[in-house]
N, C-alpha and C positions, 0 to 999 in steps of 0.2 A: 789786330787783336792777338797779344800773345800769351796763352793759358801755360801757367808757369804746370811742369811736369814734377812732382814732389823724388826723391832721394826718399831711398830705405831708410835710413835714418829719421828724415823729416814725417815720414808718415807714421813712423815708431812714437812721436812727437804727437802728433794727430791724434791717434789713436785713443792717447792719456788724455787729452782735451775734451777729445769727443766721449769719453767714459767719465770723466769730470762731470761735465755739460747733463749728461744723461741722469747721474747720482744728485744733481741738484732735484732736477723735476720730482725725483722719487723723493726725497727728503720733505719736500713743500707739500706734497700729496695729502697729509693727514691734515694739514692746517689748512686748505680750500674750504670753508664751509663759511654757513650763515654767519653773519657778524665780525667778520673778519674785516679790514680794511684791508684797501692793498699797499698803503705804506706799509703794514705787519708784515706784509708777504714780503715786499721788498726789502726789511729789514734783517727778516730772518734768512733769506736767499744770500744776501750782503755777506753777513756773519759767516754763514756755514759755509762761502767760497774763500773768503779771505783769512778768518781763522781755523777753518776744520781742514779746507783743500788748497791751503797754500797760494791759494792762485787769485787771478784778478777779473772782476766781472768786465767785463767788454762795454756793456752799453753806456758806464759811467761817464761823464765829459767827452762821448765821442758825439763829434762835431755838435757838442752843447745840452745832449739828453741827459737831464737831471737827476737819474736812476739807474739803480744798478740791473733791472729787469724790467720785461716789455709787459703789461696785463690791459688784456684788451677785452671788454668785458661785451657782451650780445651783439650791439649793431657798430664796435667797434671794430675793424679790417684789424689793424696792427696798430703798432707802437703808441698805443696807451698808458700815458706818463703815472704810476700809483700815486694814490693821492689818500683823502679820508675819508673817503665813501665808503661803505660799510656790503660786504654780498649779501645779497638777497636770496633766499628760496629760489629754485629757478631759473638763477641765471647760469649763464655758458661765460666759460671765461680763459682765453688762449694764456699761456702762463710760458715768455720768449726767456729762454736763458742762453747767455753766449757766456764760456769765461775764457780765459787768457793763461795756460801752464805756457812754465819757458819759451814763451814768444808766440806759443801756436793757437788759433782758436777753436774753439768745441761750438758749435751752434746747431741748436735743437730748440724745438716747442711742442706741447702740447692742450687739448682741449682739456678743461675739467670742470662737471656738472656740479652745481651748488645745490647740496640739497637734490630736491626730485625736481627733475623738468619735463616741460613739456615733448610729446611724441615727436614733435618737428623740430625740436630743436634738438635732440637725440639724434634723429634722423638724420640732420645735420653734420655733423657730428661724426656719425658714424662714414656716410658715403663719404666726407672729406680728408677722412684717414682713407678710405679705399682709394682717392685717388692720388692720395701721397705715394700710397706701395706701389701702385699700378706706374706710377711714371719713374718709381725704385726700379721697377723688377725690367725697363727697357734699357736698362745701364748695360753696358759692355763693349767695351774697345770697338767701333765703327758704327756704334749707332749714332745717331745726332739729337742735336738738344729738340729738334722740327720732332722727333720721336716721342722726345720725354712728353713734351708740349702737348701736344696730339691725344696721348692715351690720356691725361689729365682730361684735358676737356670736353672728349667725346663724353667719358665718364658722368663730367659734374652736368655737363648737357642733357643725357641723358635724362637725366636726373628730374631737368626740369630749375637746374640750378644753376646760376653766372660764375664766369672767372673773373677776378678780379686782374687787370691787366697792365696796373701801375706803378704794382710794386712783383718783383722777381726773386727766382733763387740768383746763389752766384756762386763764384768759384772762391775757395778760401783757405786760407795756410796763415802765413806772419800778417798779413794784411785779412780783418773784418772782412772787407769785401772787394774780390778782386775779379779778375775776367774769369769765366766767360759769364755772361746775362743769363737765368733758363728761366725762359717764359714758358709760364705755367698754361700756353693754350700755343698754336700752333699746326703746321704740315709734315705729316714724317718726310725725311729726308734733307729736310732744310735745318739751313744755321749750323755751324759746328760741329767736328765731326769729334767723339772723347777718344780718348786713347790710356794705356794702362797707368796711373800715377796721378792721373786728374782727380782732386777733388775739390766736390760742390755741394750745395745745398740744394734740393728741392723743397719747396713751400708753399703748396698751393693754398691762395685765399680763396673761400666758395661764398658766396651769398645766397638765401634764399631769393633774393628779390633779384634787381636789376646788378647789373655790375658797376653803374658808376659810383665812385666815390668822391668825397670829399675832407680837405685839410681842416682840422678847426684852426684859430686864432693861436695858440700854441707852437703851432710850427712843425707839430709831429702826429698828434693824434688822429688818425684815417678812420672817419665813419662811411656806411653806405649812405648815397644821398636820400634813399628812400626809407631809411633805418629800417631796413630789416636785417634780421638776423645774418649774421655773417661766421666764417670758421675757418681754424688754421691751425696745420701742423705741419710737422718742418723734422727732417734727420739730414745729418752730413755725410755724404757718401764716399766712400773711394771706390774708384774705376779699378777693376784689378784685372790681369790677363785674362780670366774665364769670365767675368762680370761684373762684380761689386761686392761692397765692404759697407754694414752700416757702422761709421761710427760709435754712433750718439744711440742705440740698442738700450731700450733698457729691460729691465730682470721678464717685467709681466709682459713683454714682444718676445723674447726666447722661448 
């Protein structure tokens, strides 16, 4: 396995991507609400990467997904193709943006509530941003990804909640997705050790319910098998001498 070590330059590169990536989600932010479809979302996401930010959405025709962004809406895991289903009051809805400046990629996601939801799906919600930062904040030249892995899922355990264990972070630069795997559960110590110039995605998926999932007939779309409620958020990190870099930072995390 060899985790390609990024150039000052290339990270310079990054950086703009991952500030891209970031400026999308905030853009789409006021338009999340009742009545929307998520083709609108997708559309409007489309437009403001490729005319407002120069650059190119990621998810378009890779390996055959039909859209420019991921929206996976309650007991959806990830990669929920938009379509013209309209939000609902209530529902929870991951909103995956990757884009593509001068070759390099930005990839980030986040949660966002429609309307008023319910206590546990908030709940939700909330503990699976905590265990995004919490498996952030074990970054630093000689930890291992058995690290990152570990603090996520004691967390979402905790909790009384599943890791979802099928789909991973991963490492990324010119290449969507490249080595190293960072599974979102795990042993510290084990798997990979980072070092300063690596970067990667962490993206824990949580479910209320059980962890197993299921593909529909599509080919992409990941539901729980027990449809419950499920959650994901997702930053790009860089490894740096003293610790880490979030890329993909947006204004309301500073």
């Amino acid at each position: 396995m060899s985790i390609t070590i990024k150039t000052d330059a290339e990270i310079e590169k990054m950086r703009i991507a991952g500030k891209l990536a970031a400026e999308v989600l905030e853009f789409i932010a006021p338009y999340v609400i009742p009545g929307v479809t998520t083709n609108e979302l997708d559309k409007l996401c489309h437009d403001y990467i490729v005319d407002v930010q120069n650059a190119t959405p990621a998810p378009l025709n890779y390996h055959g997904f039909p859209k420019s962004i991921c929206t996976s809406i309650n007991y959806t895991i990830c990669h929920g193709i938009p379509n013209e289903k309209k939000l609902k009051k209530g529902d929870i809805i991951n909103v995956d943006i990757t884009v593509i400046k001068e070759e390099y990629h930005g990839d980030t996601s986040k949660m966002f509530y429609v309307g008023e939801v319910t206590p546990h799906a908030k709940r939700l919600c909330v503990i699976t941003q905590e265990c995004l930062m919490l498996g952030i904040e074990q970054v630093k030249p000689g930890c291992t990804l058995g690290d990152i892995g570990h603090a996520i899922q004691k967390h979402a355990e905790s909790n009384r909640y599943s890791i979802v264990q099928e789909f991973c972070g991963h490492g990324i630069g010119k290449k969507f997705h490249e080595e190293p795997q960072v599974l979102h559960y795990g042993k510290p110590g084990e798997g990979a050790t980072l070092e300063a110039g690596m970067i990667l995605t962490i993206e824990p998926m949580v479910n209320i319910g059980k962890r197993h999932m299921k593909v529909l007939k599509d080919g992409w779309t990941a539901v729980t098998k027990d449809r419950s409620l499920s959650a994901q958020w997702e930053h790009t990190i860089l490894v740096t001498p003293t610790g880490y870099e979030i890329l993909t930072l947006r204004q309301e995390e500073m």
